[in-house]
PDB file of N, CA, C and O in Angstrom:
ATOM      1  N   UNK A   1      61.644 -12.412 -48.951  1.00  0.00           N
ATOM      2  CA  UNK A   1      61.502 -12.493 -47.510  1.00  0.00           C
ATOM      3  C   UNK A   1      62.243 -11.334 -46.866  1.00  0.00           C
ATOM      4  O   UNK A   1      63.137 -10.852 -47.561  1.00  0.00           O
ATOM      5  N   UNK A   2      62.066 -10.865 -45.824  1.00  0.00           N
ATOM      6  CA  UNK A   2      62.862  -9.635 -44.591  1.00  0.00           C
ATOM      7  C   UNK A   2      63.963 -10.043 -44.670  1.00  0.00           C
ATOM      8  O   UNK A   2      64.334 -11.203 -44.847  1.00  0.00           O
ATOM      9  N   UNK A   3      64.510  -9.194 -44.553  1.00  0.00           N
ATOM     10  CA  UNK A   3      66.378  -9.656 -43.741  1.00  0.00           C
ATOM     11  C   UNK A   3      65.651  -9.959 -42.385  1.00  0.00           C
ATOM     12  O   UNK A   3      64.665  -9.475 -41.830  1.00  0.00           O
ATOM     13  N   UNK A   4      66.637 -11.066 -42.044  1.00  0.00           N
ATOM     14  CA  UNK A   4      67.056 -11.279 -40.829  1.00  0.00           C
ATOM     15  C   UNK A   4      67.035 -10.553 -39.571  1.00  0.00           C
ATOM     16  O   UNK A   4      67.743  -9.548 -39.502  1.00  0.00           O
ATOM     17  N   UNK A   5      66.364 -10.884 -38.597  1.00  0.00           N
ATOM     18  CA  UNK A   5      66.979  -9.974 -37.556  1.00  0.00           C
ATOM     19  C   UNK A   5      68.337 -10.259 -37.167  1.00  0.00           C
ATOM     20  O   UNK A   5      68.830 -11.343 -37.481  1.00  0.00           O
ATOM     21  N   UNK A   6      68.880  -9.553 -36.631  1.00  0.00           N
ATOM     22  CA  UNK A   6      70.255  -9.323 -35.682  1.00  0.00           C
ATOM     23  C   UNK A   6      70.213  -9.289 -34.471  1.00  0.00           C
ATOM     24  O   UNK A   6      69.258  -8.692 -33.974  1.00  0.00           O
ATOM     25  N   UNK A   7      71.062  -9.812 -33.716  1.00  0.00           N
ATOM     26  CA  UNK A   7      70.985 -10.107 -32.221  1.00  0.00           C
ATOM     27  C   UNK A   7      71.254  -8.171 -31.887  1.00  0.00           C
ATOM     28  O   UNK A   7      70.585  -7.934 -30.881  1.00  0.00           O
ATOM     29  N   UNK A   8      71.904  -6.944 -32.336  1.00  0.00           N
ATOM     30  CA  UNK A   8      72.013  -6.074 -31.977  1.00  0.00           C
ATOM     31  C   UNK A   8      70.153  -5.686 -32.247  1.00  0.00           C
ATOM     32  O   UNK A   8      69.419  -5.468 -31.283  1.00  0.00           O
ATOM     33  N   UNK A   9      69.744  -5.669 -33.412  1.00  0.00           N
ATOM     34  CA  UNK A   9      68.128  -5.063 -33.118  1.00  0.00           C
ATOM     35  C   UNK A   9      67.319  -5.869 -32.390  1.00  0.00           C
ATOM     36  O   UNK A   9      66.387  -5.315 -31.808  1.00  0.00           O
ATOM     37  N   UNK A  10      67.457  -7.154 -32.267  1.00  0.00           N
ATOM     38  CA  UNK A  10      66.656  -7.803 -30.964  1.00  0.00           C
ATOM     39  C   UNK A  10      67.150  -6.840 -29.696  1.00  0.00           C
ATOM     40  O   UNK A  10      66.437  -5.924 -29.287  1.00  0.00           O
ATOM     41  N   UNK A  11      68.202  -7.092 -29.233  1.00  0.00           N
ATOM     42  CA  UNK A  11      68.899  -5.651 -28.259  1.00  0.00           C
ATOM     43  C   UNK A  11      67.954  -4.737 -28.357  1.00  0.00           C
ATOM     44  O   UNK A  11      67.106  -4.554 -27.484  1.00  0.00           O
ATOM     45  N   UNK A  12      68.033  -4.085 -29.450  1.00  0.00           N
ATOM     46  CA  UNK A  12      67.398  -2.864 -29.353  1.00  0.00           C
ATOM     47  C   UNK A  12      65.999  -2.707 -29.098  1.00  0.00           C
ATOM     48  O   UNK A  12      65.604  -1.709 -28.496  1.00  0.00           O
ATOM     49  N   UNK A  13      65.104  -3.709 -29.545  1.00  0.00           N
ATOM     50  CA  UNK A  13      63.785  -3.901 -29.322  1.00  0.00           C
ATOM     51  C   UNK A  13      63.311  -4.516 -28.115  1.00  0.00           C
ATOM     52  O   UNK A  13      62.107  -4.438 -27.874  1.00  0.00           O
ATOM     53  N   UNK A  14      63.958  -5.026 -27.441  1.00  0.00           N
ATOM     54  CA  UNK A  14      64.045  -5.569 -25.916  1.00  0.00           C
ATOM     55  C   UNK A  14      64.025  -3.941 -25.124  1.00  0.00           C
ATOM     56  O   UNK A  14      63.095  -3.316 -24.616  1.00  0.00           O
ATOM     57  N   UNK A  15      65.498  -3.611 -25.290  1.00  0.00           N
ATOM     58  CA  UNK A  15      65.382  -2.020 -24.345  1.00  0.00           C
ATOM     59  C   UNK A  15      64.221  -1.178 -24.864  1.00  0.00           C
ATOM     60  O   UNK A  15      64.023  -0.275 -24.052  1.00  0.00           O
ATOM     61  N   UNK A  16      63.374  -1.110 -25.894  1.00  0.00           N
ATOM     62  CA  UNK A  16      62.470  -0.532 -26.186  1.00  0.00           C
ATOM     63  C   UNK A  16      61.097  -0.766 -25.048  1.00  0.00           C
ATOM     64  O   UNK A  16      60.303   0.076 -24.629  1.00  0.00           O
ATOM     65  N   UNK A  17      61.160  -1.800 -24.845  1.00  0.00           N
ATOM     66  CA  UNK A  17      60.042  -3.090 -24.698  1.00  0.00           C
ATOM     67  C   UNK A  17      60.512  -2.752 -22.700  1.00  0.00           C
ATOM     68  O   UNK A  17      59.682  -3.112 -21.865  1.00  0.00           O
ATOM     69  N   UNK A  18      61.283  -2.359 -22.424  1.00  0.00           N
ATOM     70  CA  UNK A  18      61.944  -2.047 -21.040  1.00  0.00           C
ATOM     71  C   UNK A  18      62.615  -3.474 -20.287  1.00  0.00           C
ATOM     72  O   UNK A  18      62.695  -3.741 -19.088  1.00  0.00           O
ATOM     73  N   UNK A  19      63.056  -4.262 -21.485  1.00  0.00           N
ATOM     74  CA  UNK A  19      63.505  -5.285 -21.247  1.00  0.00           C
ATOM     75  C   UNK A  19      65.182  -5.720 -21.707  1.00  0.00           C
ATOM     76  O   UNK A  19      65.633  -6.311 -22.688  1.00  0.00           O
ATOM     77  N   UNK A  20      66.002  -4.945 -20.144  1.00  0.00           N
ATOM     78  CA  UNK A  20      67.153  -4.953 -20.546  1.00  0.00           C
ATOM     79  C   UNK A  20      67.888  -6.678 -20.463  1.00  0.00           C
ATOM     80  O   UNK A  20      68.429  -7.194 -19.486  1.00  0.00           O
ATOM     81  N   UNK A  21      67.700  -7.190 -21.642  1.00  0.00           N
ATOM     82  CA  UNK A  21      68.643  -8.387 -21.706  1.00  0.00           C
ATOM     83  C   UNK A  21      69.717  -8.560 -21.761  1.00  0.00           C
ATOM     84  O   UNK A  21      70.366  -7.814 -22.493  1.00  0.00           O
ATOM     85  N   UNK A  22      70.324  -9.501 -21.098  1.00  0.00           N
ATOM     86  CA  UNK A  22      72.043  -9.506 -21.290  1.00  0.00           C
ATOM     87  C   UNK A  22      72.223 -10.740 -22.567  1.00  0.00           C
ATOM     88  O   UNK A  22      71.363 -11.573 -22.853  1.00  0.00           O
ATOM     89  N   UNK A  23      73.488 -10.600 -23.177  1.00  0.00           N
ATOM     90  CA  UNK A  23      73.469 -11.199 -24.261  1.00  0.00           C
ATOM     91  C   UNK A  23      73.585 -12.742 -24.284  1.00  0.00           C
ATOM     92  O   UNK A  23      73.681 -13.461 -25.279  1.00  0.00           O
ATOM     93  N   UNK A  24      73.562 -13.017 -23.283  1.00  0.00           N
ATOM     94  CA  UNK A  24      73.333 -14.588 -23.168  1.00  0.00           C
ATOM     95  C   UNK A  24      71.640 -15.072 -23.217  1.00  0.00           C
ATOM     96  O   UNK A  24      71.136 -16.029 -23.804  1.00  0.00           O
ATOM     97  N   UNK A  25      70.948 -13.927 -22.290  1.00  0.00           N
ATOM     98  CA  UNK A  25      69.526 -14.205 -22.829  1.00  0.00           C
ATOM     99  C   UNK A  25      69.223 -13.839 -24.036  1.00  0.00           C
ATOM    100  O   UNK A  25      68.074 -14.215 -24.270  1.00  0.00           O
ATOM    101  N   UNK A  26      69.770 -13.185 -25.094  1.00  0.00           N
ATOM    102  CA  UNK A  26      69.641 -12.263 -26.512  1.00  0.00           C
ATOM    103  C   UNK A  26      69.956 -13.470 -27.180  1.00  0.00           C
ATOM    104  O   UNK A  26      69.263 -13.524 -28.197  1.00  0.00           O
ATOM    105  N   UNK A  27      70.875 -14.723 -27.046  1.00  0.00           N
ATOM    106  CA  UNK A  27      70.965 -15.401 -27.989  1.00  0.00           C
ATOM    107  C   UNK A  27      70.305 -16.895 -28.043  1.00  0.00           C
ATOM    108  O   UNK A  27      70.208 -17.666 -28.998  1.00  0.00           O
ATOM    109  N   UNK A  28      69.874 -17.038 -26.653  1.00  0.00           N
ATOM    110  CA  UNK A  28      68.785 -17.719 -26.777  1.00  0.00           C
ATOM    111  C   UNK A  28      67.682 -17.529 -27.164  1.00  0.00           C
ATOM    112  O   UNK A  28      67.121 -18.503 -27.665  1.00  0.00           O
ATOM    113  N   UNK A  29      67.110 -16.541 -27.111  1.00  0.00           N
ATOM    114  CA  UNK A  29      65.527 -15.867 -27.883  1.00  0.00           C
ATOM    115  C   UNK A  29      66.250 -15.141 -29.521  1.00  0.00           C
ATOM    116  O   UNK A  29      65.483 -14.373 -30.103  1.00  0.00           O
ATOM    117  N   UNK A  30      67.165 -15.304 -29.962  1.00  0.00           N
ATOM    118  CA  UNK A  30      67.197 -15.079 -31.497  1.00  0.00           C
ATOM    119  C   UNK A  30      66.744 -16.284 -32.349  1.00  0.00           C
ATOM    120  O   UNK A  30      65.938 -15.933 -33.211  1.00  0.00           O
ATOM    121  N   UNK A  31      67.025 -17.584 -32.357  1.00  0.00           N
ATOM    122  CA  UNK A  31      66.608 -18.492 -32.975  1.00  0.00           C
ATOM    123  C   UNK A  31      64.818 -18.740 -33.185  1.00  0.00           C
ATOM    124  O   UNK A  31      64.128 -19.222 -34.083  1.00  0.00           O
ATOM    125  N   UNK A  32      64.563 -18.180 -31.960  1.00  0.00           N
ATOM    126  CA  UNK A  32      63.227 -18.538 -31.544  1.00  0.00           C
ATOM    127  C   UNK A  32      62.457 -17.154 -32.530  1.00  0.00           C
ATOM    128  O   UNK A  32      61.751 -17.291 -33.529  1.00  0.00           O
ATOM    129  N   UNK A  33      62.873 -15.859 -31.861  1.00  0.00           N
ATOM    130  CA  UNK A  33      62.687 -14.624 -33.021  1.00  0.00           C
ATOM    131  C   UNK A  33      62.637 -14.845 -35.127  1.00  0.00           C
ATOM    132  O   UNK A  33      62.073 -14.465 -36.153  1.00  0.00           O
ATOM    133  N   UNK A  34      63.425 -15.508 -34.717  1.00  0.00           N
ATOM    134  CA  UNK A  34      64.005 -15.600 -36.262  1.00  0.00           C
ATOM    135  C   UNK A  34      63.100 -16.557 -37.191  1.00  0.00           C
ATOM    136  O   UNK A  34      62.779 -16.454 -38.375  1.00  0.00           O
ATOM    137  N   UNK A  35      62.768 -17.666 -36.072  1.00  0.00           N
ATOM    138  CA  UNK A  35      61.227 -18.813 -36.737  1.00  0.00           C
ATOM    139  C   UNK A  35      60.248 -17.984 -36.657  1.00  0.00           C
ATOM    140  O   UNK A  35      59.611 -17.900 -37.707  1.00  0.00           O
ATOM    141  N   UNK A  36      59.781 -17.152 -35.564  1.00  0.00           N
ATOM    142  CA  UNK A  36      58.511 -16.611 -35.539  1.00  0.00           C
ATOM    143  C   UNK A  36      58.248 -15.597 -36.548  1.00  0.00           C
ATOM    144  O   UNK A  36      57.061 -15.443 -36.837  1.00  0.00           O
ATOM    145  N   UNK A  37      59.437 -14.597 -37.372  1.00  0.00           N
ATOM    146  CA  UNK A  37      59.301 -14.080 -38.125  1.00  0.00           C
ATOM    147  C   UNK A  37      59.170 -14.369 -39.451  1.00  0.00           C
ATOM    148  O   UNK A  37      58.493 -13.723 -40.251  1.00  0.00           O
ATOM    149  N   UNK A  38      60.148 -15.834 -39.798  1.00  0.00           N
ATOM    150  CA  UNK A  38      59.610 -16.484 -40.503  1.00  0.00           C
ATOM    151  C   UNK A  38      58.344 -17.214 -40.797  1.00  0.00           C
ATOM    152  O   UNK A  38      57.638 -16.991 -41.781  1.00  0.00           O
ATOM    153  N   UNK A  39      58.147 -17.959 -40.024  1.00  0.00           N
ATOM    154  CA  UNK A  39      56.274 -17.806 -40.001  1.00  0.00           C
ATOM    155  C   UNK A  39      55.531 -16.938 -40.633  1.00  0.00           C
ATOM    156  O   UNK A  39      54.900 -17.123 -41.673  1.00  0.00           O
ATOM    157  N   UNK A  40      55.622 -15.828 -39.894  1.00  0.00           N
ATOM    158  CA  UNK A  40      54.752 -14.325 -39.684  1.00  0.00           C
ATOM    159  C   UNK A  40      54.742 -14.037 -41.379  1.00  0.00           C
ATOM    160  O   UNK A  40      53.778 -13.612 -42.015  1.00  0.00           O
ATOM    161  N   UNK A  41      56.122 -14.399 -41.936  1.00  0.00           N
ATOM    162  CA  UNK A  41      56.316 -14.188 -43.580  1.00  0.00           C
ATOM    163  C   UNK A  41      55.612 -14.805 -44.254  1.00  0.00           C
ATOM    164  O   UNK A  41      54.866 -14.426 -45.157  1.00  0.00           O
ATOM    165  N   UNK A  42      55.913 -16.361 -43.630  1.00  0.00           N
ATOM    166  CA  UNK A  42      54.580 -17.578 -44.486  1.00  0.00           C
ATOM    167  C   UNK A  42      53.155 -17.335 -44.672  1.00  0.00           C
ATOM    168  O   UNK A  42      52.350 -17.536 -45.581  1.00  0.00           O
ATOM    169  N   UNK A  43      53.112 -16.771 -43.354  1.00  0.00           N
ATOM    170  CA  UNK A  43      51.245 -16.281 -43.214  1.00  0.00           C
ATOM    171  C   UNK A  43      51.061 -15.562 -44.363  1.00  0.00           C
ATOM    172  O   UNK A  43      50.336 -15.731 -45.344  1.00  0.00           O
ATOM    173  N   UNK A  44      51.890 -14.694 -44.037  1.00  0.00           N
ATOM    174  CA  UNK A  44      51.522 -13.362 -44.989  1.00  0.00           C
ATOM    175  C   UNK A  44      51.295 -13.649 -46.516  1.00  0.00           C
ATOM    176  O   UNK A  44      50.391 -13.093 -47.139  1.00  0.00           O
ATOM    177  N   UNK A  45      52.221 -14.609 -47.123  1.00  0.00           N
ATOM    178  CA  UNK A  45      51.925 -14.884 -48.591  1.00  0.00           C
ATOM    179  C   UNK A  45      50.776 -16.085 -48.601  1.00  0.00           C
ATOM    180  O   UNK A  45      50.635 -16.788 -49.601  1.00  0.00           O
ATOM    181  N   UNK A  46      49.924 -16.273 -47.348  1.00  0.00           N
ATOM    182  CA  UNK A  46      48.900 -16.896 -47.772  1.00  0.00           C
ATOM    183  C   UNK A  46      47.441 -16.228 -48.454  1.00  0.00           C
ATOM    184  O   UNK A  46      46.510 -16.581 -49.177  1.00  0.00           O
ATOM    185  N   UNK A  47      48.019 -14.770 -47.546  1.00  0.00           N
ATOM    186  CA  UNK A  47      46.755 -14.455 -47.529  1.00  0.00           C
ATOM    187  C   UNK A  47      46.746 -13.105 -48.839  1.00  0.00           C
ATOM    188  O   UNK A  47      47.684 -12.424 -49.253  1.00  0.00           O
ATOM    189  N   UNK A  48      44.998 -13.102 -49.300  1.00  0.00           N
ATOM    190  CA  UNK A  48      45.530 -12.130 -51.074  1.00  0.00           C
ATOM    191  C   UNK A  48      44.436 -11.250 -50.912  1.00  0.00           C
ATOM    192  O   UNK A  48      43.291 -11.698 -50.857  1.00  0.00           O
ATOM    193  N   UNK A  49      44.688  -9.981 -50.825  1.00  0.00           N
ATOM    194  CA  UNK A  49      43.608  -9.148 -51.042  1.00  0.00           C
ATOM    195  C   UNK A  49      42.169  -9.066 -52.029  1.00  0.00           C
ATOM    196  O   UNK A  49      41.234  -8.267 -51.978  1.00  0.00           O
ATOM    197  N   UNK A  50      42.468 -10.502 -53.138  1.00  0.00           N
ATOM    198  CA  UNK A  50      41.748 -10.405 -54.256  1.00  0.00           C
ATOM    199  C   UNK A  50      40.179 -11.061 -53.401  1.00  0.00           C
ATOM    200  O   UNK A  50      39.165 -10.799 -54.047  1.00  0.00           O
ATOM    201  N   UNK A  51      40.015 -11.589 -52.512  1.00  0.00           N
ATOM    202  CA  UNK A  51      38.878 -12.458 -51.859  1.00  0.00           C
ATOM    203  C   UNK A  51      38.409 -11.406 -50.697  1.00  0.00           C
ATOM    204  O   UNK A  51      39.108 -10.494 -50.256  1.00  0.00           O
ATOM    205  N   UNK A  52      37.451 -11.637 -50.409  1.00  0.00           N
ATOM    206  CA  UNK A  52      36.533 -10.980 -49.239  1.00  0.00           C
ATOM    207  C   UNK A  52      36.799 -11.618 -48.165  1.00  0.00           C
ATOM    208  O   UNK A  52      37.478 -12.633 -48.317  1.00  0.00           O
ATOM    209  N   UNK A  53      36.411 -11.289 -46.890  1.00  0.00           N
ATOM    210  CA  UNK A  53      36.729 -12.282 -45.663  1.00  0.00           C
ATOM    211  C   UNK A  53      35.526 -12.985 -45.988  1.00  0.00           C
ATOM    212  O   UNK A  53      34.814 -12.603 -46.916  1.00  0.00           O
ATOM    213  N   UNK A  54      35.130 -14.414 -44.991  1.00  0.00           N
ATOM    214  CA  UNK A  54      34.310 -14.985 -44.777  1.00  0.00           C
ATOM    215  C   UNK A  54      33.302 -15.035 -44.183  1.00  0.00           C
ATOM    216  O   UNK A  54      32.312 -15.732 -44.405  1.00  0.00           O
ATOM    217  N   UNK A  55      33.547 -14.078 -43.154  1.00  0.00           N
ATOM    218  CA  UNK A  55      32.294 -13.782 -41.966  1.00  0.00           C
ATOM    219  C   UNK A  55      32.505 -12.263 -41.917  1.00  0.00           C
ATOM    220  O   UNK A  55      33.550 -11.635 -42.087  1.00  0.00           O
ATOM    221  N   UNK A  56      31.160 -11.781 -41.623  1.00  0.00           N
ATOM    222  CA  UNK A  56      31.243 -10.673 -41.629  1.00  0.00           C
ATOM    223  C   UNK A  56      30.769  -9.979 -39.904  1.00  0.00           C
ATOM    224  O   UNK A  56      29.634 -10.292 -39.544  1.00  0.00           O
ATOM    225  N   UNK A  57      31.235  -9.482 -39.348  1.00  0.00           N
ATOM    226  CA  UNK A  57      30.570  -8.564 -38.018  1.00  0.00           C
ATOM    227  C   UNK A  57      29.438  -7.518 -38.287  1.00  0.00           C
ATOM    228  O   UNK A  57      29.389  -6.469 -38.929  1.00  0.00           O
ATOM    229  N   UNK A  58      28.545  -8.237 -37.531  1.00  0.00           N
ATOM    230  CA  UNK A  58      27.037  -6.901 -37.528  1.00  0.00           C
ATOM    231  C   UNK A  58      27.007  -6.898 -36.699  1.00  0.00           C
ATOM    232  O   UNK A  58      27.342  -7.948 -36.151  1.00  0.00           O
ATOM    233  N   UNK A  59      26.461  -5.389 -35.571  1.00  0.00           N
ATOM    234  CA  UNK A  59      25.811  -4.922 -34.566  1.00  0.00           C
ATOM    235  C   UNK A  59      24.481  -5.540 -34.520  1.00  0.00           C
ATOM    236  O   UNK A  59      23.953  -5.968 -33.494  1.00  0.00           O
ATOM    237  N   UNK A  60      23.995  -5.560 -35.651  1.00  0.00           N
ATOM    238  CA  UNK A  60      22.651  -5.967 -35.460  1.00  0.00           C
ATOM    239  C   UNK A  60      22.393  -7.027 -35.588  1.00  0.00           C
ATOM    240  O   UNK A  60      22.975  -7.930 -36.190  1.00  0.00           O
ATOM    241  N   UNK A  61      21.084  -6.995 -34.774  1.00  0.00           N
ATOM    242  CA  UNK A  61      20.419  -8.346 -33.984  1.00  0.00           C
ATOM    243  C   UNK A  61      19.399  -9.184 -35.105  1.00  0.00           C
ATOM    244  O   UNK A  61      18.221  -8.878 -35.289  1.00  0.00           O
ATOM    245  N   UNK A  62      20.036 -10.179 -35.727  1.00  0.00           N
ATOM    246  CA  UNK A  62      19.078 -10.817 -36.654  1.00  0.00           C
ATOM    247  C   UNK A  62      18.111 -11.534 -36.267  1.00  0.00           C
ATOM    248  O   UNK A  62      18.582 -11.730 -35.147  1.00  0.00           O
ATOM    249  N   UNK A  63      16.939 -12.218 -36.244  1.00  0.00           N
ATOM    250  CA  UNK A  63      16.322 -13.008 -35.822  1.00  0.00           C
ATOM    251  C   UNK A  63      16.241 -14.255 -36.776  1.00  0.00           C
ATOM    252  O   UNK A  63      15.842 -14.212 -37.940  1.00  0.00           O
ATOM    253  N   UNK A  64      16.572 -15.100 -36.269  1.00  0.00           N
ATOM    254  CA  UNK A  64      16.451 -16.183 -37.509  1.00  0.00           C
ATOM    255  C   UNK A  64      15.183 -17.467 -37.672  1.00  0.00           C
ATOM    256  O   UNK A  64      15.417 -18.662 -37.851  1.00  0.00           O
ATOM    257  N   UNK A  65      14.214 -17.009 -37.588  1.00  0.00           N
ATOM    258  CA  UNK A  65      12.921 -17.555 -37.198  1.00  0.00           C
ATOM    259  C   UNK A  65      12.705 -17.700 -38.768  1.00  0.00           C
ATOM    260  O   UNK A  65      11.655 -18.168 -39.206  1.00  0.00           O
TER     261      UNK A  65
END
């Protein structure tokens, strides 16, 4: 799994984002950061390059008559 974020690179990705937080809002949105990335990890080992997707996108107009 990732390391962890840190309440200093949440910081840092906030002022990126033009979102200067003070650290009382920084440590309420770390817990919340920290599940969503975990998640984001779970997803990721669901999914396996060895399979095709399921549906495919065409431009073209089938007729199904």
């Amino acid at each position: 799994m990732a390391k962890e974020i840190t309440i200093e690179e949440l910081r840092t990705m906030a002022r990126r984002a033009g979102l200067p937080l003070p650290d009382d809002e920084l440590l309420r949105l770390l817990p919340g950061v920290k599940r969503a990335q975990s998640q984001a990890a779970s997803l990721r080992e669901l999914f396996t390059t060895a399979a095709e997707p399921a549906t495919i996108f065409t431009t073209f107009k089938i007729d199904l008559k």
